[in-house]
PDB file of N, CA, C, O and CB in Angstrom:
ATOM      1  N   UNK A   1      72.309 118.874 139.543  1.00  0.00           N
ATOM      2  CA  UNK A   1      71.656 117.890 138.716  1.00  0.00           C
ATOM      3  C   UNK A   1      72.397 117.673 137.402  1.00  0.00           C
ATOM      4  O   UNK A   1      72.276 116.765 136.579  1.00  0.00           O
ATOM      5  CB  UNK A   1      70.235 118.305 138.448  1.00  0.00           C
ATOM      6  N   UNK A   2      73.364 118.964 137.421  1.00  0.00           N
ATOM      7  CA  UNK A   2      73.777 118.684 136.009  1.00  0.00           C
ATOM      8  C   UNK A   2      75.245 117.228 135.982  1.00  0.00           C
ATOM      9  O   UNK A   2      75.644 116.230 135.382  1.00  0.00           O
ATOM     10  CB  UNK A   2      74.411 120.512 135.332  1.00  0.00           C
ATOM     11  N   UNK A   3      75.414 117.829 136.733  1.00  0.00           N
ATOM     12  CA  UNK A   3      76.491 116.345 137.253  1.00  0.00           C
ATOM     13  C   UNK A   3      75.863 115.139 137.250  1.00  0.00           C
ATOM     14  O   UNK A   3      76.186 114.247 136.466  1.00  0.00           O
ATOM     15  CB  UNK A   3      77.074 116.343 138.850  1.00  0.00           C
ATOM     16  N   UNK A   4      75.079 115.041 137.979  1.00  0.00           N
ATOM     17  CA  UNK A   4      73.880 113.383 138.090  1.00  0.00           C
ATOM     18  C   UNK A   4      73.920 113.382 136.758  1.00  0.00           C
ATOM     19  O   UNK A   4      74.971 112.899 136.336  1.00  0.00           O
ATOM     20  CB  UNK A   4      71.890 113.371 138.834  1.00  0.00           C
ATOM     21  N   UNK A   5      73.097 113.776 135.847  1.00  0.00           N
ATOM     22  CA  UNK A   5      72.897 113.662 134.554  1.00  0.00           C
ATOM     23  C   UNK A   5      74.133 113.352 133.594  1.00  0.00           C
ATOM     24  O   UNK A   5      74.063 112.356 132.874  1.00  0.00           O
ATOM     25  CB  UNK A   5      72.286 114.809 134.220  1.00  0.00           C
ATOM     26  N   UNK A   6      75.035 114.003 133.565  1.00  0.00           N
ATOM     27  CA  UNK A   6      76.385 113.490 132.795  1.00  0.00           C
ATOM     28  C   UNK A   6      76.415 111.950 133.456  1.00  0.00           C
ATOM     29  O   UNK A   6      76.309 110.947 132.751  1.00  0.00           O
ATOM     30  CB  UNK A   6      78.023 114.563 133.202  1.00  0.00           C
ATOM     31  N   UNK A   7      76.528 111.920 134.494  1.00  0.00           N
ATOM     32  CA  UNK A   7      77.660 110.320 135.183  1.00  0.00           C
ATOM     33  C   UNK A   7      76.540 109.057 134.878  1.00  0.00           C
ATOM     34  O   UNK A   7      76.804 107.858 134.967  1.00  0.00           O
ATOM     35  CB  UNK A   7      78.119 110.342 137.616  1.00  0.00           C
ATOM     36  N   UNK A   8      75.002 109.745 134.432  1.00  0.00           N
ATOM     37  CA  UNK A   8      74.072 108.856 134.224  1.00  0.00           C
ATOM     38  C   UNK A   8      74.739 108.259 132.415  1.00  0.00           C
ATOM     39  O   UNK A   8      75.089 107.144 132.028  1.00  0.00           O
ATOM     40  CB  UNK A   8      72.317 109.736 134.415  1.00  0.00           C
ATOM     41  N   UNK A   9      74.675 109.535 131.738  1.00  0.00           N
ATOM     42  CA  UNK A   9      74.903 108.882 130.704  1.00  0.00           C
ATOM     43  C   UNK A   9      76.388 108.769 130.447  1.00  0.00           C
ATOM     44  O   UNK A   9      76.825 108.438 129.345  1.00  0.00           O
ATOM     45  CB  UNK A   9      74.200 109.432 129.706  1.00  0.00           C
ATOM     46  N   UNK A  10      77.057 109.015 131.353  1.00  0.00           N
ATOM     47  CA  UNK A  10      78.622 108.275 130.915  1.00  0.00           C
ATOM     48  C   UNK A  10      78.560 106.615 131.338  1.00  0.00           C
ATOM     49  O   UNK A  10      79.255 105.837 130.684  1.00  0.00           O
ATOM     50  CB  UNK A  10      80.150 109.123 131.977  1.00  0.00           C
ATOM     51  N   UNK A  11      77.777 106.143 132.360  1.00  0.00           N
ATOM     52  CA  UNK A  11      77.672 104.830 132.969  1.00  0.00           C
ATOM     53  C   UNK A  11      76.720 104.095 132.176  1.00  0.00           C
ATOM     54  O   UNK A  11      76.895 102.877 132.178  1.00  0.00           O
ATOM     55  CB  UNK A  11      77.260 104.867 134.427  1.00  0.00           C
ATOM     56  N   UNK A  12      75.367 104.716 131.225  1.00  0.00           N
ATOM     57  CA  UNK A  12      74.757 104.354 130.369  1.00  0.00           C
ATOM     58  C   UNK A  12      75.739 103.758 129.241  1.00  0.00           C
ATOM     59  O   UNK A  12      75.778 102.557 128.977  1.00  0.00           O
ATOM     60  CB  UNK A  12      73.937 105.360 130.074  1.00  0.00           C
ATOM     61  N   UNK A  13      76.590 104.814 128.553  1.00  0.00           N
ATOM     62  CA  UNK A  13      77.771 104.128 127.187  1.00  0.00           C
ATOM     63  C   UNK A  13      78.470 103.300 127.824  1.00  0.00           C
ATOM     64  O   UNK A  13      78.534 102.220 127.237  1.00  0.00           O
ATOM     65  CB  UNK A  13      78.976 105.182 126.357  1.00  0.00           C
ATOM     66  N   UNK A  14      79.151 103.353 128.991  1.00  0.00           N
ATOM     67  CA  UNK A  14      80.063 102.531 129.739  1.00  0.00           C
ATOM     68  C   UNK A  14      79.287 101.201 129.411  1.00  0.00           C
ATOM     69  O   UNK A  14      79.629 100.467 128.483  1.00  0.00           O
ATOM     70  CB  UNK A  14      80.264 102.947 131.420  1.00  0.00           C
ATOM     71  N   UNK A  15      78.203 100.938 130.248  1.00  0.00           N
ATOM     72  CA  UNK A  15      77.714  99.711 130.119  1.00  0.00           C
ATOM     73  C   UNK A  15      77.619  98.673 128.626  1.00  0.00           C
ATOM     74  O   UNK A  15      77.896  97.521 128.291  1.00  0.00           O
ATOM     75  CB  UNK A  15      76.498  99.995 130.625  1.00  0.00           C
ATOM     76  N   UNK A  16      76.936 100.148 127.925  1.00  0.00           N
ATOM     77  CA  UNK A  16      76.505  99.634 126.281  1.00  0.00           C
ATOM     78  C   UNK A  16      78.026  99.123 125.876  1.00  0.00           C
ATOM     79  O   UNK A  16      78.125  98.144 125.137  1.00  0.00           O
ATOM     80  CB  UNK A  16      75.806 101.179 124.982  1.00  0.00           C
ATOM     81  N   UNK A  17      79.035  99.696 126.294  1.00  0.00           N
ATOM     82  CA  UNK A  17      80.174  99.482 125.645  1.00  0.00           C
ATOM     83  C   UNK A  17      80.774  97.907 125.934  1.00  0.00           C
ATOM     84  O   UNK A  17      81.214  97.061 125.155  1.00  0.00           O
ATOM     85  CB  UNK A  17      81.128 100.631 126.093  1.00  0.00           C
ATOM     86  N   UNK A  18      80.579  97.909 127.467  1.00  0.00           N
ATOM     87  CA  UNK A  18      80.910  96.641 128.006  1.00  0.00           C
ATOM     88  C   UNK A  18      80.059  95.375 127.415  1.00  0.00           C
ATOM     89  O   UNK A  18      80.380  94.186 127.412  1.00  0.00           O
ATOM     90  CB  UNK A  18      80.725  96.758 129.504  1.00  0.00           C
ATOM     91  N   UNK A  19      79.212  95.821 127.059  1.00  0.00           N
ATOM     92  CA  UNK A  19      78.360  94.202 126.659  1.00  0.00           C
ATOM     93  C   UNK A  19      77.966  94.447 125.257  1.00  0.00           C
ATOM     94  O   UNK A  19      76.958  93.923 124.784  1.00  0.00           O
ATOM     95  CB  UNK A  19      76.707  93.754 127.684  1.00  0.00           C
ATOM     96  N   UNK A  20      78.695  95.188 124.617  1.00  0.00           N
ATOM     97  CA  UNK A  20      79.526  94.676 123.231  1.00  0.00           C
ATOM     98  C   UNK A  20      80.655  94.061 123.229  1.00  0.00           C
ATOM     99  O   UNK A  20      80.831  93.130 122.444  1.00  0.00           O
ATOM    100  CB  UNK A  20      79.883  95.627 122.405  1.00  0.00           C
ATOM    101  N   UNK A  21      81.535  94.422 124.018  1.00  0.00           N
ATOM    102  CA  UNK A  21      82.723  93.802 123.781  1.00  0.00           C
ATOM    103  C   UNK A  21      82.446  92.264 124.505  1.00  0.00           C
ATOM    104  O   UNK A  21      83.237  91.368 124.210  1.00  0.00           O
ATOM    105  CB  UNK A  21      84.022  94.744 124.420  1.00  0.00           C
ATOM    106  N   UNK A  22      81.307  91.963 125.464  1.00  0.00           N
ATOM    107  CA  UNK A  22      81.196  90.847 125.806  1.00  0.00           C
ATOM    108  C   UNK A  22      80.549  89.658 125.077  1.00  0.00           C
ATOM    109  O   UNK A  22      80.592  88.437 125.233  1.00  0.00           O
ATOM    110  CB  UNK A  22      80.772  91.033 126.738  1.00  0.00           C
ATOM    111  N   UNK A  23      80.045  90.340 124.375  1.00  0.00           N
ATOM    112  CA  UNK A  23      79.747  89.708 123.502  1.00  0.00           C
ATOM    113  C   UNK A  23      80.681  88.980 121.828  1.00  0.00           C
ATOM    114  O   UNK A  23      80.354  88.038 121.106  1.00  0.00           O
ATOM    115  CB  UNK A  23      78.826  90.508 123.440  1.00  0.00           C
ATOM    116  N   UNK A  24      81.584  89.703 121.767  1.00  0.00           N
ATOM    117  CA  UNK A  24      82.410  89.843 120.722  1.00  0.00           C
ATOM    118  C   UNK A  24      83.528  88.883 121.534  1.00  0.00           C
ATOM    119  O   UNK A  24      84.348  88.306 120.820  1.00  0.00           O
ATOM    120  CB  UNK A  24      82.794  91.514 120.243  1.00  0.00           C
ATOM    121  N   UNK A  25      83.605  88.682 122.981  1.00  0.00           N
ATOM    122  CA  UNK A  25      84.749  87.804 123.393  1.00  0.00           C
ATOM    123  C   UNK A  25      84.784  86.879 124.329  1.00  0.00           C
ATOM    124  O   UNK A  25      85.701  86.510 125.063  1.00  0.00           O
ATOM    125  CB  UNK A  25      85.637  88.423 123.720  1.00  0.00           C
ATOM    126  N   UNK A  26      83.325  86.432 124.194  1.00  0.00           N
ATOM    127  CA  UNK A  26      82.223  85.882 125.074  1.00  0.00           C
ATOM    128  C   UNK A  26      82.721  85.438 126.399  1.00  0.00           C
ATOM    129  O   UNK A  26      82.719  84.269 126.785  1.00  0.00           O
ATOM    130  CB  UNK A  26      81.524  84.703 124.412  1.00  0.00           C
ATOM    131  N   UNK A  27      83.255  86.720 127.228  1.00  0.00           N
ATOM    132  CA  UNK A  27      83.408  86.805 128.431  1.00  0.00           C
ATOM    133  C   UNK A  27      82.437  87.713 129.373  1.00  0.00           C
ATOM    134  O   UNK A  27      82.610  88.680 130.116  1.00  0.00           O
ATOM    135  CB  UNK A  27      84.612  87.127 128.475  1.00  0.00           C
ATOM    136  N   UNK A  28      81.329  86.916 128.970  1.00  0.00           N
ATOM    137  CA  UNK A  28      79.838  87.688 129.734  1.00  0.00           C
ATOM    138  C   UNK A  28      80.400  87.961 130.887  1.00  0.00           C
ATOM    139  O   UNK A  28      81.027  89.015 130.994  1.00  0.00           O
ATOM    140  CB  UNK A  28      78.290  86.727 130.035  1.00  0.00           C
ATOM    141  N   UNK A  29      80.277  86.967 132.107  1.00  0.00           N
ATOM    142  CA  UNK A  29      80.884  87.084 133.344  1.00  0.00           C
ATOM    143  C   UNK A  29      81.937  88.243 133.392  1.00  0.00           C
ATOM    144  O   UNK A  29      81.411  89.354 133.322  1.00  0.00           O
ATOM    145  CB  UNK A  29      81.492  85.782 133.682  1.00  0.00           C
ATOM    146  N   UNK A  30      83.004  88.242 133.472  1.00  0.00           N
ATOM    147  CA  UNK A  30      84.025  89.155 133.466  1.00  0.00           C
ATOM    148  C   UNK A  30      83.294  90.913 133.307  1.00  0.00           C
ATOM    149  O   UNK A  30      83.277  91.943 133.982  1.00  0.00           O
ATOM    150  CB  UNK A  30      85.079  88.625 132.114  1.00  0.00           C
ATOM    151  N   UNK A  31      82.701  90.377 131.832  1.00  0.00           N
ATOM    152  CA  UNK A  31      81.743  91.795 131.460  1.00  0.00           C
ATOM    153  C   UNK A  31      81.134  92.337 132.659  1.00  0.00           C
ATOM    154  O   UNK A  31      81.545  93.401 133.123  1.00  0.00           O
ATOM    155  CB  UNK A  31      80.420  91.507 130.400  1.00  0.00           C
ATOM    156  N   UNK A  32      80.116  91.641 133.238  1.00  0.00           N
ATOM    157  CA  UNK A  32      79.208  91.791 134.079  1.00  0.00           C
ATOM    158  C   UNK A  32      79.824  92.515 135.238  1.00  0.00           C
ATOM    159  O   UNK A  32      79.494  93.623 135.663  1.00  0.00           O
ATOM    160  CB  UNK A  32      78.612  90.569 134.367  1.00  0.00           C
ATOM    161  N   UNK A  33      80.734  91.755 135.669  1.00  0.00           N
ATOM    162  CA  UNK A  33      81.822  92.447 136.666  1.00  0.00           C
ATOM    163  C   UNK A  33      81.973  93.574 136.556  1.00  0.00           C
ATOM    164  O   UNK A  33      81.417  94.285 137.392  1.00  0.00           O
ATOM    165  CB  UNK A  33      83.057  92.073 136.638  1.00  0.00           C
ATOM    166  N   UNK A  34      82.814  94.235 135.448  1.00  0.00           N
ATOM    167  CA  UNK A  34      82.982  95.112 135.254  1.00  0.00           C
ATOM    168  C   UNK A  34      82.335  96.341 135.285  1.00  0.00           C
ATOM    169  O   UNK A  34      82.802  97.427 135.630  1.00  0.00           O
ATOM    170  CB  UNK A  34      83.273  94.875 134.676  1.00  0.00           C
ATOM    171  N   UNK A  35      80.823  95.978 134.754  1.00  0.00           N
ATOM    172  CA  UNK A  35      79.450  96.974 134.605  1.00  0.00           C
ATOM    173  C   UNK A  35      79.365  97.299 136.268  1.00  0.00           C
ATOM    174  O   UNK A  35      79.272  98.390 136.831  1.00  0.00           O
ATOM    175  CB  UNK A  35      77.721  96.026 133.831  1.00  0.00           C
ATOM    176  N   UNK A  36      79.432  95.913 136.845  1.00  0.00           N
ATOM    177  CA  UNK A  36      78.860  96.033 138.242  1.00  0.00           C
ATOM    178  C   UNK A  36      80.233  97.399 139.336  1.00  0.00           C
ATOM    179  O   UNK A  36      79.801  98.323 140.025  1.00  0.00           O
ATOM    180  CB  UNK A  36      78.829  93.881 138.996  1.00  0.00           C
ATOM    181  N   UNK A  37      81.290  97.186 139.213  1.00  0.00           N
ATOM    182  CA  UNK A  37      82.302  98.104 139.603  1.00  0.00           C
ATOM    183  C   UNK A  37      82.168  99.426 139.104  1.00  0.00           C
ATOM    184  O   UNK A  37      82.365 100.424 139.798  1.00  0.00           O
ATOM    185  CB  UNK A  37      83.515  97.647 139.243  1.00  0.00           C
ATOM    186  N   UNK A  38      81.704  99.451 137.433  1.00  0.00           N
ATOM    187  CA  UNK A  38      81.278 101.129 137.293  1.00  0.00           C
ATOM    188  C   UNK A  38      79.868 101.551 138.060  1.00  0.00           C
ATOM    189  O   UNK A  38      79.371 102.655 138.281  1.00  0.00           O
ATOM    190  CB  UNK A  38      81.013 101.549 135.524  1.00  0.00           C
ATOM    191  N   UNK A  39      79.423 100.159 138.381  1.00  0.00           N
ATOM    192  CA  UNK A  39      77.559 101.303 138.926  1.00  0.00           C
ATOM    193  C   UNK A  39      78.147 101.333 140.066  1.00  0.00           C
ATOM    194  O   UNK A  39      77.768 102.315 140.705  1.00  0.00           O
ATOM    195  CB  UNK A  39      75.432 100.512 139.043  1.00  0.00           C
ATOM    196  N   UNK A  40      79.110 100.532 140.768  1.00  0.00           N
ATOM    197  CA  UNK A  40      79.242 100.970 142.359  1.00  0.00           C
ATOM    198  C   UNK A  40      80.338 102.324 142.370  1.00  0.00           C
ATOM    199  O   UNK A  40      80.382 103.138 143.292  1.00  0.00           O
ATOM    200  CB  UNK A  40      79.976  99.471 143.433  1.00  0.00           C
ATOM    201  N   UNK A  41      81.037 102.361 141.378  1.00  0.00           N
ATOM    202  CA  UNK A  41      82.092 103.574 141.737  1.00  0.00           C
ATOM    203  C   UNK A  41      80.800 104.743 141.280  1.00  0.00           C
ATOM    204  O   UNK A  41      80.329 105.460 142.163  1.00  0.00           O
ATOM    205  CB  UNK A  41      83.959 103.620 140.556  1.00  0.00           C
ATOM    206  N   UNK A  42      80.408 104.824 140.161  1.00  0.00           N
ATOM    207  CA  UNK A  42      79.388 105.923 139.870  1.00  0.00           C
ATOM    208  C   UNK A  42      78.580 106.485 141.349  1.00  0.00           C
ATOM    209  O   UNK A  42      78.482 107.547 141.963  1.00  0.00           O
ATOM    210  CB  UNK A  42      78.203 105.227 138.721  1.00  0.00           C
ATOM    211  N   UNK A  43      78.114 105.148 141.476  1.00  0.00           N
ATOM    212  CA  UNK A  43      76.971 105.454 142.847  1.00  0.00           C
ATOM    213  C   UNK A  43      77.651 106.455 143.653  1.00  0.00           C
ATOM    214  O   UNK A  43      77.306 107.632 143.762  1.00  0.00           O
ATOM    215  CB  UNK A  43      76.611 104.006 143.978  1.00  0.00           C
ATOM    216  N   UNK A  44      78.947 105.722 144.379  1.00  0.00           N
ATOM    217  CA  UNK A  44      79.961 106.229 145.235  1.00  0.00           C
ATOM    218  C   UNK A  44      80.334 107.634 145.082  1.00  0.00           C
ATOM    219  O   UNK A  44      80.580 108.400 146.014  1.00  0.00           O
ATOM    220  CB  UNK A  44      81.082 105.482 145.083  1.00  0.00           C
ATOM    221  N   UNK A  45      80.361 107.950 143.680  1.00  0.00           N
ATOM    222  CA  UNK A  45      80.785 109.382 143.374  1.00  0.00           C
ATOM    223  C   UNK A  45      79.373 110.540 143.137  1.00  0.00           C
ATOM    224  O   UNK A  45      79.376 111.770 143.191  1.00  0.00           O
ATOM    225  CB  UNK A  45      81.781 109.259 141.866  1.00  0.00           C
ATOM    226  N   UNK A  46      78.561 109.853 142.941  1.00  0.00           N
ATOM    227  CA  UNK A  46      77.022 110.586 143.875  1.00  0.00           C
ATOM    228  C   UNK A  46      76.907 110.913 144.864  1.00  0.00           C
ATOM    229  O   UNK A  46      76.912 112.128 145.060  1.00  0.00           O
ATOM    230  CB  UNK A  46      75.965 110.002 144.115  1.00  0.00           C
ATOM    231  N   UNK A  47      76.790 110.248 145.679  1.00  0.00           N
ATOM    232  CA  UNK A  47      77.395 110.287 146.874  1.00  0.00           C
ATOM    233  C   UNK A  47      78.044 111.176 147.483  1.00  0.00           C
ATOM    234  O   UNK A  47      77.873 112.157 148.207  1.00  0.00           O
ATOM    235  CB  UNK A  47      77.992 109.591 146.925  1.00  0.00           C
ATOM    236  N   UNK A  48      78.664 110.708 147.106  1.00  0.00           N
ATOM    237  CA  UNK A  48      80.206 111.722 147.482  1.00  0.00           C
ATOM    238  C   UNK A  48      79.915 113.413 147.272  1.00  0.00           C
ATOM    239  O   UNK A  48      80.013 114.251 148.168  1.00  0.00           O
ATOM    240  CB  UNK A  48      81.735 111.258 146.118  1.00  0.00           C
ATOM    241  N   UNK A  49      79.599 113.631 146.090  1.00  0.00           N
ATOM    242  CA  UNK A  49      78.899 114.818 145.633  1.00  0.00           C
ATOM    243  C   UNK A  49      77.887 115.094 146.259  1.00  0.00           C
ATOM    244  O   UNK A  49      78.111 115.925 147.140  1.00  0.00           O
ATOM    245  CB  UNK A  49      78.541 114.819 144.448  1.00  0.00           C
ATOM    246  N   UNK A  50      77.010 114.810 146.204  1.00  0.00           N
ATOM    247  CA  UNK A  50      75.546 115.150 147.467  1.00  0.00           C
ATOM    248  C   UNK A  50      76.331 115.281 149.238  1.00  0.00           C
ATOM    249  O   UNK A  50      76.238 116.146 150.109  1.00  0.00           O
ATOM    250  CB  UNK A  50      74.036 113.181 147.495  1.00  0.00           C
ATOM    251  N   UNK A  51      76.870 114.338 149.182  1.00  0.00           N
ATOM    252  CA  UNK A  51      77.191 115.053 150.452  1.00  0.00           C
ATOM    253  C   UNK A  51      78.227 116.138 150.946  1.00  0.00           C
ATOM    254  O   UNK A  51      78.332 116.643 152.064  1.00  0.00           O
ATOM    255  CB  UNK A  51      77.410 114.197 151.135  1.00  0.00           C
ATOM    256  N   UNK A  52      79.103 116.397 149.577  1.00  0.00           N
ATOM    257  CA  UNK A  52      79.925 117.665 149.836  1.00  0.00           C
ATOM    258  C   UNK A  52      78.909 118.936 149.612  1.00  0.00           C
ATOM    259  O   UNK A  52      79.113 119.988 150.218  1.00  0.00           O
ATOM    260  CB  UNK A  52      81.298 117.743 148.745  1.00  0.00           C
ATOM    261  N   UNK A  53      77.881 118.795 148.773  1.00  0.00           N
ATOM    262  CA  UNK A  53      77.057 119.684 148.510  1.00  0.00           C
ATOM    263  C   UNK A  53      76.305 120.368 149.670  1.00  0.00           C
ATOM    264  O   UNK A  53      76.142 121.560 149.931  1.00  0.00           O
ATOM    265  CB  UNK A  53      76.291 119.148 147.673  1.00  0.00           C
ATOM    266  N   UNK A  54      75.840 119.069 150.375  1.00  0.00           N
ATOM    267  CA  UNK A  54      75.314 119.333 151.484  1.00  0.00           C
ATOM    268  C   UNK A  54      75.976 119.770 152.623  1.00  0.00           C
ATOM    269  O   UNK A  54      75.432 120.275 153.605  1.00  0.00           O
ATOM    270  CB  UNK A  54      74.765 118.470 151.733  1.00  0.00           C
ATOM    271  N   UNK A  55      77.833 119.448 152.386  1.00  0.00           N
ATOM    272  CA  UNK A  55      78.215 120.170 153.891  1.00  0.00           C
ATOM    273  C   UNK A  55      78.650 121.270 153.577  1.00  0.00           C
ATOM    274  O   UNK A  55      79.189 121.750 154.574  1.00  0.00           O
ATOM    275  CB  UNK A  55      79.292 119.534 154.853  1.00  0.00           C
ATOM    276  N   UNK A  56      78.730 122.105 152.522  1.00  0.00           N
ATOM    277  CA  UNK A  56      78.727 123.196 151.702  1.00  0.00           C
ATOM    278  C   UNK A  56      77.913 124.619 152.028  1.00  0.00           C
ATOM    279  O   UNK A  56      78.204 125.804 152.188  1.00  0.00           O
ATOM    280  CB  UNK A  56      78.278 122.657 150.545  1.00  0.00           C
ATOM    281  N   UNK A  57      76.468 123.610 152.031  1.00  0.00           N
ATOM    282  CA  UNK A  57      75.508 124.428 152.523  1.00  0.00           C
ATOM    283  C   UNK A  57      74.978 124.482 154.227  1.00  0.00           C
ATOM    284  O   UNK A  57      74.017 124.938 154.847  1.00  0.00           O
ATOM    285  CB  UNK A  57      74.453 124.062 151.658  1.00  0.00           C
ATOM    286  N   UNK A  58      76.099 123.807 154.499  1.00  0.00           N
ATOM    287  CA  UNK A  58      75.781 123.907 156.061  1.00  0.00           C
ATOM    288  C   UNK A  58      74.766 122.535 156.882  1.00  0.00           C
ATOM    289  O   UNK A  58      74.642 122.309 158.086  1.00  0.00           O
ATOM    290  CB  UNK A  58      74.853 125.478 156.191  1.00  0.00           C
ATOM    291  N   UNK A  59      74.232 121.893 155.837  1.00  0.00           N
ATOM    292  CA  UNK A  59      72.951 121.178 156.226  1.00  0.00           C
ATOM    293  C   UNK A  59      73.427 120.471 157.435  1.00  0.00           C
ATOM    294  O   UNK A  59      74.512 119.922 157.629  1.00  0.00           O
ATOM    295  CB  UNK A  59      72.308 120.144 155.067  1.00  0.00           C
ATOM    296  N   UNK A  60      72.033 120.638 158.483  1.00  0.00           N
ATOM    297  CA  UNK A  60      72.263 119.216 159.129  1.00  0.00           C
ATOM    298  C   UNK A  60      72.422 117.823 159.542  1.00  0.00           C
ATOM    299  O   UNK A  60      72.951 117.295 160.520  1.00  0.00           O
ATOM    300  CB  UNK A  60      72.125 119.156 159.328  1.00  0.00           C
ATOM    301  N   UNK A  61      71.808 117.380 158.509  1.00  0.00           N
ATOM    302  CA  UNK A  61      71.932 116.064 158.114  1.00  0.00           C
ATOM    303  C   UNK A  61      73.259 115.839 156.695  1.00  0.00           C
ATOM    304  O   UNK A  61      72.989 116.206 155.551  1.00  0.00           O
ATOM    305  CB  UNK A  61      70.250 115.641 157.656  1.00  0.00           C
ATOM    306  N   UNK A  62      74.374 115.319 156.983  1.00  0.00           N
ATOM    307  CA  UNK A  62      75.023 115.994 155.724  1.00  0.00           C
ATOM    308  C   UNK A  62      75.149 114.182 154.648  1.00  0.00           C
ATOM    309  O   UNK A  62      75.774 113.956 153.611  1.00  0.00           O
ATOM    310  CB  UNK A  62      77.075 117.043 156.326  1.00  0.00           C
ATOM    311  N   UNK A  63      74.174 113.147 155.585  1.00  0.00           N
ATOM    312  CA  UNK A  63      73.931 111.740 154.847  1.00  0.00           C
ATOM    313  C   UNK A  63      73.362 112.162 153.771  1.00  0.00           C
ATOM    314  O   UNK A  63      72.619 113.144 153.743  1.00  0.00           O
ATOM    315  CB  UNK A  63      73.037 110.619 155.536  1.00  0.00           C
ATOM    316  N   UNK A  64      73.708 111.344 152.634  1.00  0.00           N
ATOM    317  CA  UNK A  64      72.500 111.552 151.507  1.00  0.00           C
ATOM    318  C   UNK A  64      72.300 109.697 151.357  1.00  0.00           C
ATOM    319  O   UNK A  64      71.462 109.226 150.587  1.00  0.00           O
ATOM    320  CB  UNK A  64      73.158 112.648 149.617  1.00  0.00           C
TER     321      UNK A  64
END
C-alpha cells in the first residue's frame, strides 16, 4: 500500500503541475493529453505491481 500511496500522490502533483503550465500557455488540450498518459502509465504500473505481488505469493488468480 505503501507504493499505491506514493504513485497516488506523485500523479496528484503531476497533474496539478500540468494544468498550471496549461494554463500559463493555453495549451489545455495538449495538457489534458498529457495528464491522461500519466493516469494510464500510473494505472499500468499498479498493475503491474499487484500482479507481481500476487505471483510472488503464489496466488491463483495472479489478474488484479
Amino acid at each position: 500500500m505503501k507504493y499505491y500511496s506514493l504513485m497516488l500522490k506523485t500523479l496528484l502533483a503531476a497533474s496539478f503541475a500540468l494544468s498550471l503550465a496549461a494554463c500559463g500557455d493555453n495549451n489545455a488540450e495538449n495538457a489534458g493529453e498529457e495528464v491522461d498518459e500519466v493516469m494510464t502509465d500510473a494505472g499500468n504500473a499498479v498493475e503491474d505491481t499487484c500482479e507481481d505481488v500476487k505471483e510472488g505469493m503464489n496466488a491463483e488468480d495472479e489478474d488484479c
